[in-house]
N, C-alpha and C positions, 0 to 999 in steps of 0.2 A: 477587258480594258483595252481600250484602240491603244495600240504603244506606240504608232506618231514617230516623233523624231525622240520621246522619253526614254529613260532607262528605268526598266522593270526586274524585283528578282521576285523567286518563287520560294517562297517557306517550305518546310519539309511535312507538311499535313498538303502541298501545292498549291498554296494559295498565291494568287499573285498580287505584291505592291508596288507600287510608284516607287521609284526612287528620286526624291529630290536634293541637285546635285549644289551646295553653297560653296561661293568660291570666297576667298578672304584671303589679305596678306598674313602672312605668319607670327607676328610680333604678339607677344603673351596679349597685350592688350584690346589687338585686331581679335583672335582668338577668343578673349572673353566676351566682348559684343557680339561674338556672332554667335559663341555658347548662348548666350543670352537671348536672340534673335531664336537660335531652331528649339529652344525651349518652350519660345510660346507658341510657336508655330507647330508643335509635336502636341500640346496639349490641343489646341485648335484644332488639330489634323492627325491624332492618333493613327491612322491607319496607312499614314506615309512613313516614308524611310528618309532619314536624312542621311547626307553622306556630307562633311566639311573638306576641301581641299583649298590645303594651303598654296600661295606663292608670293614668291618675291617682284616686289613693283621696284621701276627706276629710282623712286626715292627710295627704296629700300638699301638701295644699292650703293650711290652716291653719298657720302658721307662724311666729305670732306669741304662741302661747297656748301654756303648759305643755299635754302632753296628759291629765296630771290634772285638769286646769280645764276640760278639755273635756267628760269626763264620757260620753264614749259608746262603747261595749265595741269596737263596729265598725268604728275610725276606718279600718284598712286592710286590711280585707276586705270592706266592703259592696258596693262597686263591681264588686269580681270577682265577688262570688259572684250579686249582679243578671246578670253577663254568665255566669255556670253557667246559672241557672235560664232564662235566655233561649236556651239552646245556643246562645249565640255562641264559647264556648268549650266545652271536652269535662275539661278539669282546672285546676287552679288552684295557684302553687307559693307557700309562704308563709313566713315565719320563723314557729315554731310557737308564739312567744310573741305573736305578734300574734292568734293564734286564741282567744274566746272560750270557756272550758270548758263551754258550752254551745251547739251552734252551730243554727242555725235549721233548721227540719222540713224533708227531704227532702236534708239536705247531711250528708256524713260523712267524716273522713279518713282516706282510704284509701294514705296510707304516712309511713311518720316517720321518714328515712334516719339515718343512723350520724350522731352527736353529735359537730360540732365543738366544741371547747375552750369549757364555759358560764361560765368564768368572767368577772368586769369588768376591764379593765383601764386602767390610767391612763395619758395621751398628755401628756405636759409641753410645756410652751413651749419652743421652743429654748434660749432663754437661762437656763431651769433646767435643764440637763441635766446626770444625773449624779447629781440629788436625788429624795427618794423622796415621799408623801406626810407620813411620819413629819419628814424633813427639813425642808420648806418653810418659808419664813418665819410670824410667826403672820399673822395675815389674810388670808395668800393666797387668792384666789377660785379656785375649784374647779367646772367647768361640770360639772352635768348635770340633764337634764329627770327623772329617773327620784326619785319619793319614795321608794324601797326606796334607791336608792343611798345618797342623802343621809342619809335616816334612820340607817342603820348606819354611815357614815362619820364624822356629826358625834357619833355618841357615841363612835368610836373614834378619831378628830382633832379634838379639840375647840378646837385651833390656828386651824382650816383656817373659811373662809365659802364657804358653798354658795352658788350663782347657776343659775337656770334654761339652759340653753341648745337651742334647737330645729333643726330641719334634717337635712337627711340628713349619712352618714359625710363625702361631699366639703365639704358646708357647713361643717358643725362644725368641721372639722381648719384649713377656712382662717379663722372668725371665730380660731379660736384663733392660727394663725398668724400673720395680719395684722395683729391688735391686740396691746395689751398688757392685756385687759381681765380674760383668763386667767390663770394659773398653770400650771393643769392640766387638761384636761378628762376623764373617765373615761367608755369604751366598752367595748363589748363585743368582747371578745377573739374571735369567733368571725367577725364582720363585717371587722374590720380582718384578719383572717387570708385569708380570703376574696377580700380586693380585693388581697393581696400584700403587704402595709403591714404585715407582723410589725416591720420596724425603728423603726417609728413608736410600739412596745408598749416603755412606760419602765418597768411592775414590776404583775406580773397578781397580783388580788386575790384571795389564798384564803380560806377560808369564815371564818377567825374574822377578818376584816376585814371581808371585805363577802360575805355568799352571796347567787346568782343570783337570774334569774326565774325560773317554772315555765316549764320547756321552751325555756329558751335557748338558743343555740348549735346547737338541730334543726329542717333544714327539715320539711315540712309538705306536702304533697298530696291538695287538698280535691276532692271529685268528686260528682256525682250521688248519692244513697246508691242510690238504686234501679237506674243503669246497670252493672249486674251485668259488661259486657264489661271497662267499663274500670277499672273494682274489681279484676279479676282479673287486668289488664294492671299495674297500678301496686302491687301487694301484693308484689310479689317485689322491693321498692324498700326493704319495713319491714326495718330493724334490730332483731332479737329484743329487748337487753339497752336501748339507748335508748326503744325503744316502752314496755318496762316502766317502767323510770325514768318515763320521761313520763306514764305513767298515775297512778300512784302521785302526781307532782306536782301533775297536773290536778284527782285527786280532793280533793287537800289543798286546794284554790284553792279548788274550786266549793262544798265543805262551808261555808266560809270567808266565802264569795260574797264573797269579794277581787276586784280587776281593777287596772286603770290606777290609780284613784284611791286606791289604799292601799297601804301600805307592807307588803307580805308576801314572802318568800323563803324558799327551799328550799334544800340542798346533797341529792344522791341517789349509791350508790354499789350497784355489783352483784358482789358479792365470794362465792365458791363455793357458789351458790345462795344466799345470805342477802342480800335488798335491803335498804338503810341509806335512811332517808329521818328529815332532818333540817330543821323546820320554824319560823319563826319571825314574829310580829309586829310590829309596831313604833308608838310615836308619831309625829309628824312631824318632832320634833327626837330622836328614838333614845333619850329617855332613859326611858322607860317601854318594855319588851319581854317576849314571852314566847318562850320555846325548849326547842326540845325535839327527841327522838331515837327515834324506834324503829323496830322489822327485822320483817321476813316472810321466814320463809323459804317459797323456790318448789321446782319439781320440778327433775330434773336436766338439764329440755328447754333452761335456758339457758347450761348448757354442751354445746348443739351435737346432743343428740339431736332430731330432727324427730318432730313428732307432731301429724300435721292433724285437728281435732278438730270443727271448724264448718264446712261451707261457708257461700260466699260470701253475705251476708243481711245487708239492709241494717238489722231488726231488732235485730242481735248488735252493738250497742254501746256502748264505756265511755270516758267520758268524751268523746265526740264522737271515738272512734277506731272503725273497723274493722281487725281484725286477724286474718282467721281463718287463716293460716298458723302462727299462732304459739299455744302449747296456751290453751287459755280457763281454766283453772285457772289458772294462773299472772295470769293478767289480772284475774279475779278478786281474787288475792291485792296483788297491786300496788295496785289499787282500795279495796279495805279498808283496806290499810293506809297511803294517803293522807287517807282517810274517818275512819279510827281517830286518827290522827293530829291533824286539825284538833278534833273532838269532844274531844279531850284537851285541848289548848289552850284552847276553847271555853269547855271547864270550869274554866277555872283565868283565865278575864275576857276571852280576845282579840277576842269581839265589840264587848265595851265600850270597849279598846280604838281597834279601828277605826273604830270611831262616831265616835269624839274626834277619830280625825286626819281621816275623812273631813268631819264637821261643820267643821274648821280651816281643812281644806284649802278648803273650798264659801268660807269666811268670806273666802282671801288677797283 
């Protein structure tokens, strides 16, 4: 085996394997995504070696600051993706909402697996259990760090006080348990699914309550764009109908150039070739918004026909995705019409908008 810039070891009969090196932040929950990621990639690829290395990202770190107030696109991928461009590792596994829709030259995602549940959902105090948001008393505090949450929730419980809350999933669930400072705290259904904690989910938020982030609930596998090997080892990882959704969200963002510090969200749906992509803005207390709805329809490849239409090229990409197993027309089309989408909005004020809530949010 040419061993390149890879790390190779030698079994004791002297056989030699590839070692492929995954880089992940540390948190129990990074940890099980990415168990989950070199699981299928070991059955896939029996004859490689994984090796998982954890680290600590800036948001790991910081934890005392909303991460709107932070203000930088990279809080929890800068550090992996420093240890990509170093080959200290060979891939990178991410929640795909932490990935910038733009990501930095020379990096590209090379798989966006099958979509867990993007909805939010809401974790109650013990001692409210049984009540919904709708229920709660009026001023109950309601944790969450996310201005998209907040935003759509205090315009549709205007009962409810919003409070920031930081930390990963174990932190949060015990400020919430320990104290009484909570109510409720609201996460992401796909996280608490993940760690096994579906009984800890009191009533999941559907879109006319609260819709998601762009690219919630799907992991993410970020790679060299130029190491063409492991491109074509980790593509057979992408989910046709999720990668599209994903695109489609991604382009809405980056038209957008939404991020962390603004309140924007998506609902996407892929129903007999016709992609739904539904888009909206927000102030920072929800009462100013804009929304909106419109479809593309694709070819009939994403009910199940194959049709390889790209090789592997680290050139060929949208939205910070490679995907060339999946037809490029259709990617195209997702593209558009997340692109079409914001431009609609765009025109009808949402940069103005986000100006306001981003200027508000700089002001807290």
């Amino acid at each position: 085996m040419d061993q390149g810039p890879y790390k190779t070891i030698r079994d004791v009969s002297g056989k030699v394997s590839r070692v492929i090196r995954i880089g992940t932040r540390k948190s129990q929950l990074a940890r099980i995504q990415t168990d989950s990621i070199a699981a299928k990639l070991k059955e896939l690829y029996p004859e490689v070696t994984l090796e998982i290395i954890g680290m600590t990202t800036t948001g790991d770190k910081i934890l005392d600051t909303a991460l709107s107030k932070i203000g930088e696109k990279s809080l929890f991928t800068k550090e992996l993706e420093t240890a990509l461009e170093k080959n200290e590792v060979d891939l990178v596994v991410h929640s795909l909402k932490d990935l910038p829709t733009s990501l930095p030259p020379g990096f590209t995602i090379g798989a966006i697996l099958k979509r867990e549940n993007p909805h939010d959902a809401v974790v109650l105090h013990p001692q409210n259990a049984g009540q919904t948001l709708a229920t709660l008393p009026q001023n109950s505090v309601i944790g969450t760090s996310s201005l998209r949450r907040a935003a759509q929730l205090k315009k549709r419980f205007p009962h409810l006080d919003f409070k920031d809350i930081r930390g990963n999933l174990n932190t949060r669930l015990k400020k919430l348990d320990d104290k009484e400072d909570y109510s409720a705290i609201i996460l992401a259904a796909a996280g608490l699914k993940r760690m096994g904690w579906d009984s800890r989910i009191s009533q999941i938020l559907e879109p006319e309550d609260c819709m998601y982030a762009v690219g919630q609930g799907a992991l993410a596998v970020e790679v060299r764009a130029r190491d063409t090997e492991i491109l074509e080892m980790v593509s057979v990882l992408h989910h046709k109908d999720t990668v599209l959704r994903c695109i489609a969200e991604r382009a809405f963002l980056r038209t957008l150039e939404g991020g962390c510090s603004v309140p924007v969200a998506v609902h996407s749906e892929l129903k007999d070739s016709q992609l739904y992509l539904t888009g909206a803005v927000y102030s920072l207390d929800g009462s100013d918004s804009l929304k909106e709805t419109m479809q593309a329809t694709l070819s009939a490849v994403t009910m199940g026909a194959e049709r390889v239409e790209e090789r592997v090229d680290e050139q060929v990409q949208r939205v910070g995705v490679t995907a060339a197993k999946i037809w490029g027309p259709d990617q195209d089309g997702a593209e558009r019409l997340g692109s079409g989408l914001a431009e609609l909005l765009i025109s009808r004020g949402a940069r103005e908008i986000l100006a306001v809530a981003r200027q508000l949010n700089d002001a807290r």
